[in-house]
C-alpha positions in Angstrom: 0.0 0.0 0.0 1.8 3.2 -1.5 0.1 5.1 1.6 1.8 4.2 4.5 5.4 4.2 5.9 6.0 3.2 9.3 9.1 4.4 11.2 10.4 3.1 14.6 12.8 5.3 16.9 12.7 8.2 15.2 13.1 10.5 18.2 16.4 12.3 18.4 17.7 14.4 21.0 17.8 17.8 19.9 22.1 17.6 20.1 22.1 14.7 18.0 20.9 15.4 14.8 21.8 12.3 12.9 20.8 8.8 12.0 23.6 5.6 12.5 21.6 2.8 10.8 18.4 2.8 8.4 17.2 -0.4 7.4 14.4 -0.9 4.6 12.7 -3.9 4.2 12.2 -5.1 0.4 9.4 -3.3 -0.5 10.2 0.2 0.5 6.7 0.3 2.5 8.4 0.2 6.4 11.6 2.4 7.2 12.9 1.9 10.5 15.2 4.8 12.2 16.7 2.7 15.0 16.2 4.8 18.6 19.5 6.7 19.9 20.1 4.2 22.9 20.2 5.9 26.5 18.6 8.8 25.2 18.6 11.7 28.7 15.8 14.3 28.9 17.5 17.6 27.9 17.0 20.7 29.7 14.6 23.2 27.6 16.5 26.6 26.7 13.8 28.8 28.6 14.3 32.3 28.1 12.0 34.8 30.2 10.0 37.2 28.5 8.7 38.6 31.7 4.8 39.0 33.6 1.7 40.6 32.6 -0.4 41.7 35.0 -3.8 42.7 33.9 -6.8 43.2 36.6 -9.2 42.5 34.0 -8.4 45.5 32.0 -9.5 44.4 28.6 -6.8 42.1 25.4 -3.6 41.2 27.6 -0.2 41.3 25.3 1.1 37.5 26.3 4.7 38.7 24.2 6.4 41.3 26.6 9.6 42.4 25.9 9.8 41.1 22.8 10.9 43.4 19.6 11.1 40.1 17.6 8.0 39.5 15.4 5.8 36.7 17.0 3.1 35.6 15.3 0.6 32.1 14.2 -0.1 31.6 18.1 -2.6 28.6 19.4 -4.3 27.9 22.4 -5.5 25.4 24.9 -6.3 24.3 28.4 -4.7 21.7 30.2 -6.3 19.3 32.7 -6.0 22.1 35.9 -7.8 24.8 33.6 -4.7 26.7 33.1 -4.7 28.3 29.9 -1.4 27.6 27.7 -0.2 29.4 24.4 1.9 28.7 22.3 3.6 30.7 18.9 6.9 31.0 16.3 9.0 33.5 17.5 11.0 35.3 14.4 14.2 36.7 15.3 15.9 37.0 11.2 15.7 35.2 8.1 17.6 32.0 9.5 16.5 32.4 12.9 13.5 31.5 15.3 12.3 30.0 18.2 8.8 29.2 19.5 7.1 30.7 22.9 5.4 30.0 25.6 3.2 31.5 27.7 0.5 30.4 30.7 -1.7 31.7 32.6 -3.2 29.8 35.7 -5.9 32.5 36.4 -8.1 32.9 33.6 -5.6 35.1 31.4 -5.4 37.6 34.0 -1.8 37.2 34.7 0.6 35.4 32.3 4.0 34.1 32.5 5.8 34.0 29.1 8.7 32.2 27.6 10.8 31.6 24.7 12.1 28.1 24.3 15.5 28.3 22.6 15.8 26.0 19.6 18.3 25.0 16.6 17.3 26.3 13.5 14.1 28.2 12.2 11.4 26.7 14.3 7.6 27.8 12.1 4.3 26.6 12.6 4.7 25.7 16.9 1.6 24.0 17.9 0.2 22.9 20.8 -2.7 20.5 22.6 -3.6 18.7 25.7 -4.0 15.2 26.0 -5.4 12.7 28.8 -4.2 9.5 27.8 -5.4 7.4 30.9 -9.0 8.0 29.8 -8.0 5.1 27.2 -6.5 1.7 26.5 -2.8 2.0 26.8 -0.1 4.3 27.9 -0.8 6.3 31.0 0.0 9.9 29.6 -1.5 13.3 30.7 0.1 16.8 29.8 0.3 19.4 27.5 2.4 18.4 23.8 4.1 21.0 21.7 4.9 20.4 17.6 6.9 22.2 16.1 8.6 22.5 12.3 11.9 23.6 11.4 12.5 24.4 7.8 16.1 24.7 7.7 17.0 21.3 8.5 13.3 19.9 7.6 13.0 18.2 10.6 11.2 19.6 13.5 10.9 19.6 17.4 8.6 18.6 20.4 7.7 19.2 23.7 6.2 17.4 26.7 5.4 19.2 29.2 3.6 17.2 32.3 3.0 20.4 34.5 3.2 24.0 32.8 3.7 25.5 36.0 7.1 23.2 36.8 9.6 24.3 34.2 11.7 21.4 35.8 8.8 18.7 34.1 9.5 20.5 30.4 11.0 17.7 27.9 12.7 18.9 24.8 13.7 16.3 21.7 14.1 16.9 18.1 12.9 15.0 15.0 15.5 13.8 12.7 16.4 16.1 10.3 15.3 15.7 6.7 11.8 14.3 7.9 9.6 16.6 7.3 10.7 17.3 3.6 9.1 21.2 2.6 6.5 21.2 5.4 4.5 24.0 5.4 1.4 23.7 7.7 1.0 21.5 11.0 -1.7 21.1 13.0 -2.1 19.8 16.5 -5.3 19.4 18.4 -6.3 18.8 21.9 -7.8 14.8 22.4 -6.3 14.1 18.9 -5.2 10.7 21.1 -5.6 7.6 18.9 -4.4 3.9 18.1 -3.0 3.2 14.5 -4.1 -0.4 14.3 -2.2 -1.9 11.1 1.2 -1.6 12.6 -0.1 -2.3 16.2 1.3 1.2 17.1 1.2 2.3 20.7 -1.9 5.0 20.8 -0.1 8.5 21.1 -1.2 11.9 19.4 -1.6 12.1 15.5 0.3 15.6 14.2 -1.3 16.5 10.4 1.1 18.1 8.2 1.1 19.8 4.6 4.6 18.5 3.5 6.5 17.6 -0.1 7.3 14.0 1.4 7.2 10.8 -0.7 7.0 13.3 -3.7 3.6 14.8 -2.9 3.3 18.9 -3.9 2.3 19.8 -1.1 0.3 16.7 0.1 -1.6 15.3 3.1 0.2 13.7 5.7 0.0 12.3 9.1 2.4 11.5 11.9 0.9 8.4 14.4 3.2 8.8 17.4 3.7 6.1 20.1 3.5 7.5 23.7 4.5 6.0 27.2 7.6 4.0 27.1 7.6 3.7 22.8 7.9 7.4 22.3 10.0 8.2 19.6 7.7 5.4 17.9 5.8 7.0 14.6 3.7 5.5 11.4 2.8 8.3 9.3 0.7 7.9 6.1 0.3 10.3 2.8 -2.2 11.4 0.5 -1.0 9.9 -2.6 -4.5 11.4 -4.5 -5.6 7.1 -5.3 -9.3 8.6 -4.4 -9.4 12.4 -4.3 -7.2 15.0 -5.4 -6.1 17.1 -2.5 -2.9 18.4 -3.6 -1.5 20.9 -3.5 -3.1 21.8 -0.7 -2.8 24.0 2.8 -4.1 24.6 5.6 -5.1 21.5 7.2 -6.8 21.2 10.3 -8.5 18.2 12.7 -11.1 17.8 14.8 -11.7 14.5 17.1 -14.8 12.5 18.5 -14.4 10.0 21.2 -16.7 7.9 23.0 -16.8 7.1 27.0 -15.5 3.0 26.1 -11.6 3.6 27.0 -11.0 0.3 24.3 -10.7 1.6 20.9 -13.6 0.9 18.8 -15.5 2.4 15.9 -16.9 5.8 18.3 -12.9 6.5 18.1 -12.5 9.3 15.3 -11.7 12.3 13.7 -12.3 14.5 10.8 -10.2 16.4 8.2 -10.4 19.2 6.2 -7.9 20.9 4.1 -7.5 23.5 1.2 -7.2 22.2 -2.3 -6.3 24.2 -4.9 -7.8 22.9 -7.9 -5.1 22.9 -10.7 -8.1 22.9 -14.1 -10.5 25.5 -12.5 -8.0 27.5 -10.3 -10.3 27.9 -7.9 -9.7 26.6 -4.1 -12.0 23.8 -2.5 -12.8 22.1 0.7 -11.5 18.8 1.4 -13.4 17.0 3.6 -12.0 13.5 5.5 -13.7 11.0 8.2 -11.3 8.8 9.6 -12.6 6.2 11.7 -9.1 4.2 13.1 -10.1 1.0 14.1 -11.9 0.7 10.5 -9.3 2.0 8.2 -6.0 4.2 9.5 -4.8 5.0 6.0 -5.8 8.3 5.6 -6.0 7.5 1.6 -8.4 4.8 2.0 -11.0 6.4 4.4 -14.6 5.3 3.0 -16.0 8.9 3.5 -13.9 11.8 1.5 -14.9 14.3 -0.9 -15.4 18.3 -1.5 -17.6 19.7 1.1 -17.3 22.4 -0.7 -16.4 23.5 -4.1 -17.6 25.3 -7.1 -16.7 28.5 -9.6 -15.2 30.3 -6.4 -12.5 30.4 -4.0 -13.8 28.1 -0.7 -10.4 28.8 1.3 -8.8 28.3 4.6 -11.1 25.9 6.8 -11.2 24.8 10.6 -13.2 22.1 11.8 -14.1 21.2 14.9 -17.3 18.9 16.7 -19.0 18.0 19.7 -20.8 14.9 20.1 -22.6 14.6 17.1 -22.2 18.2 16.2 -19.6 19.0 13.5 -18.9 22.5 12.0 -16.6 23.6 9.4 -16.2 27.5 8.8 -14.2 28.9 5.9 -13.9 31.7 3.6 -16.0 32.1 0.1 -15.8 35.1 -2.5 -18.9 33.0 -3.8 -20.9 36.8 -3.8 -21.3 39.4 -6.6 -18.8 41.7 -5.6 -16.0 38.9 -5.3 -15.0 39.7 -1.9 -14.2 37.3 1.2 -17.2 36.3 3.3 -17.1 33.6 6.2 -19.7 30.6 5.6 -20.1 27.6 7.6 -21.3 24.3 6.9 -22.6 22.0 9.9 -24.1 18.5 11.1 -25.7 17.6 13.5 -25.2 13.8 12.8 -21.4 13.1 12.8 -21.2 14.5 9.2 -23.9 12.3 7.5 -25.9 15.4 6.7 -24.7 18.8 6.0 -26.5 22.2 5.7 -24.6 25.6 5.3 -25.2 29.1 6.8 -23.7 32.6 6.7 -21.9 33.8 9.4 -22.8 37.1 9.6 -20.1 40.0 8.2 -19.8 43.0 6.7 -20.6 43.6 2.9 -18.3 44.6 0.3 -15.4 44.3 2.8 -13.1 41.0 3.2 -13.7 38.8 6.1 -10.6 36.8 6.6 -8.9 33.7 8.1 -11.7 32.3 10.8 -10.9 30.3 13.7 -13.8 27.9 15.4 -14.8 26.7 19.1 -17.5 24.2 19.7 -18.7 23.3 23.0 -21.8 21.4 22.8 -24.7 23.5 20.8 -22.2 26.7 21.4 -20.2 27.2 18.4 -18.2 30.6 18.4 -16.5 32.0 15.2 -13.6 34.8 15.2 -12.5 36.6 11.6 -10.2 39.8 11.0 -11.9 42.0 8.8 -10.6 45.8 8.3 -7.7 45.3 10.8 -10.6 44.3 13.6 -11.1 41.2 15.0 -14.9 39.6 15.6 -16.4 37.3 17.3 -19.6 35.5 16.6 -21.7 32.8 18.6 -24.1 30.3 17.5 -26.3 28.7 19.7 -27.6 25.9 17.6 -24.9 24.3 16.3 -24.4 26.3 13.2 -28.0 26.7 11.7 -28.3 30.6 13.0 -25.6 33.5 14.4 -25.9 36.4 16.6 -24.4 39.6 16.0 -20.6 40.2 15.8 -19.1 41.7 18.4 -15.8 43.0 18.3 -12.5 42.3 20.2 -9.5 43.9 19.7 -9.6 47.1 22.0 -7.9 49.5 19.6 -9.0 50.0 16.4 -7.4 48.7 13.1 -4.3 46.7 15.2 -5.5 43.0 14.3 -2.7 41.3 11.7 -4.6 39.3 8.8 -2.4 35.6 8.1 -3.9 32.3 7.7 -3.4 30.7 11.7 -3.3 34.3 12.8 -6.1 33.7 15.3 -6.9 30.6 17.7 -9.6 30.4 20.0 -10.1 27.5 22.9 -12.6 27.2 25.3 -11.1 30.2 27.6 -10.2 32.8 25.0 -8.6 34.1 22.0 -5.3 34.8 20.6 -4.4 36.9 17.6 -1.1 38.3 15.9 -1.8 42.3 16.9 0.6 45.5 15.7 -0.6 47.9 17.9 3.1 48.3 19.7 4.7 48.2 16.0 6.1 44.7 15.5 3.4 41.5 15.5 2.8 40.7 19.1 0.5 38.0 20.8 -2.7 39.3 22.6 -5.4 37.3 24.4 -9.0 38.5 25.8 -11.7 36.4 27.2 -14.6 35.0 25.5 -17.3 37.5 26.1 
């Protein structure tokens, strides 16, 4: 099967760059990277940003003291309810790090870091996983991805306790594995077995990458946890079904059920940005992966366009609830050709699909949204005129309130694909209003 590649061990310490021994076995289909033996947690390079203070005074800047450029910042919430951020931290053309920043009150008062890295570390992600609410290793903590494009490998994080910088774990992907990655996403709960290889359950990273000979193809790391970390399958996209490359911006949403064994209640959805190569228009890929069924990403029995047609359908995020499933993107699919957000939703695990509008403002471009669902409460934020909105729904989709906008001075919000993230506490966004692209945060309202 041309779509799968299973590699063993290949977790490197972020010093040792380098592989000893690759073996292949006859038909190409299973690499394994042997595991650097003895390998010693290494201490994270944590350099202090400083505190922010904020008595509820409105958006917080997470990014003190920092004249660098920080920007594509995502959010979560770990087990304890403290809220944890993370973003790529640009310090020159061959040069950055990734932050990090918590907050253990709500948002109103943040500690912020950047962790020190080889290389040009792009595209830092980050999620929080409980996996001793399932069959096999007994994990819980918050997990950082991140790429690095110079050496086309990338690193990660584990970080048990965010408030005990002693707990922080820092290793390194080999270099060269992530060949012209471009996009990564990382979700919280995105906690699943790969059952053809018998793989350890772990976290699954999604990735928009030039590996295997793809332009710009689907991909998916499968990562071991517990004692096998370092263990990773990771399939491709090689387009056998549906033609999704090239494509970008790829994002994941998971469903679990209350069994901790893995059965068929265990999935997740897909969605991703083609760009049609004979219309030139952009569509929205659209992906159910149900594990225990069929792990090959290229094989999954339900794929196709959600959405697609003589316009641009661009930049989706998905995320569900239960049976609820939403994904919002952006359409020039109007008469004056300009960006609107739209949103298709199901309330049936994506069996049926309707669409709505989520309301914006005419003849202006409404960019780049980012989606929350928590049950029938689905909020929506978009940049449009240098301002950042929010939106609610209270029905899953079907209807919206009124925006409401966010950013506390006017015309600061950065538009960039993954320049806003919102989790069940708040919302981050790229914001210029101190001259350079900082980090800000503010509450849901």
């Amino acid at each position: 099967m041309r779509g799968k590649v299973a590699i063993v061990g290949a977790l490197l310490i972020v010093s040792a760059l380098t592989v000893t021994d690759i073996r292949a076995k006859e038909d190409n289909k299973i690499i394994s990277f042997p595991l650097n033996t003895d390998i010693d947690k290494i201490p994270a390079k944590v350099v202090k940003l400083g505190e922010v203070s904020t008595l509820n005074q409105g958006n917080v800047l997470i990014t003190p003291d920092s004249p660098e450029d920080d920007v594509l910042p995502a959010a979560t919430v770990d087990g304890k309810g403290n809220i944890a951020v993370t973003w790529s931290h640009i310090i020159g053309g061959t040069d950055s790090d990734f932050g990090l920043a918590y907050s253990t009150d709500g948002g109103n008062t943040w500690t912020s870091n950047v962790i020190e890295a080889e290389g040009y570390q792009y595209y830092a992600d980050i999620a929080y996983f409980q996996g001793t609410k399932y069959e096999g290793p007994q994990w819980d903590g918050l997990w950082i991805e991140s790429l690095e494009l110079m050496g086309e490998g990338g690193n990660f994080m584990l970080i048990p306790d965010i408030t005990d910088q002693a707990t922080w774990e820092l290793y390194g992907w080999v270099e060269g594995s992530r060949p012209g990655a471009t996009y990564l996403c990382f979700e919280d709960d995105m906690w699943y077995k790969e059952f053809s290889f018998d793989l350890t359950p772990g976290p699954i990273v999604g990735m928009i990458n030039d590996d295997q000979g793809m332009n710009q193809g689907i991909e998916l790391w499968w990562m071991a946890a517990g004692d096998d970390l370092g263990n990773i399958v990771y399939n491709w996209d090689a387009e056998s079904v549906l033609d999704t490359a090239p494509g970008k911006n790829i994002d994941l949403a998971p469903v679990h059920d209350s069994d901790p064994a893995w059965t068929d209640g265990d999935f997740f959805y897909l969605v991703s940005e083609h760009i049609n190569e004979t219309t030139g228009h952009s569509e929205i890929v659209y992906k159910k992966c149900i594990p225990s069924v069929e792990d090959d990403i290229e094989f999954v029995e339900e794929q196709y366009y959600l959405v697609k047609g003589g316009f641009d359908a661009a930049d989706p995020e998905v995320d569900a609830s239960g049976s609820n499933v939403v994904v919002v993107y952006m359409s020039n699919d109007n008469v004056f050709g300009d960006w609107d957000i739209k949103c298709m939703y199901s309330h049936d695990y994506g069996e049926n699909w309707e669409a709505s509008d989520v309301p914006s403002t005419p003849q202006v471009d409404d960019v780049h949204p980012a989606v929350y669902i928590s049950g029938n409460n689905v909020y929506v934020a978009y940049i449009s005129n240098g301002n950042l909105y929010l939106v609610k729904s209270k029905d899953g989709g079907a209807t919206w309130g009124e925006p409401e906008k966010i950013n506390d001075v006017d015309g600061s919000v950065v538009a960039g694909e993954s320049y806003v993230d919102i989790c069940s506490k708040g919302i981050v966004w790229v914001d210029n209003r101190n001259g350079n692209n900082d980090i800000y945060f503010a509450t849901l309202p």
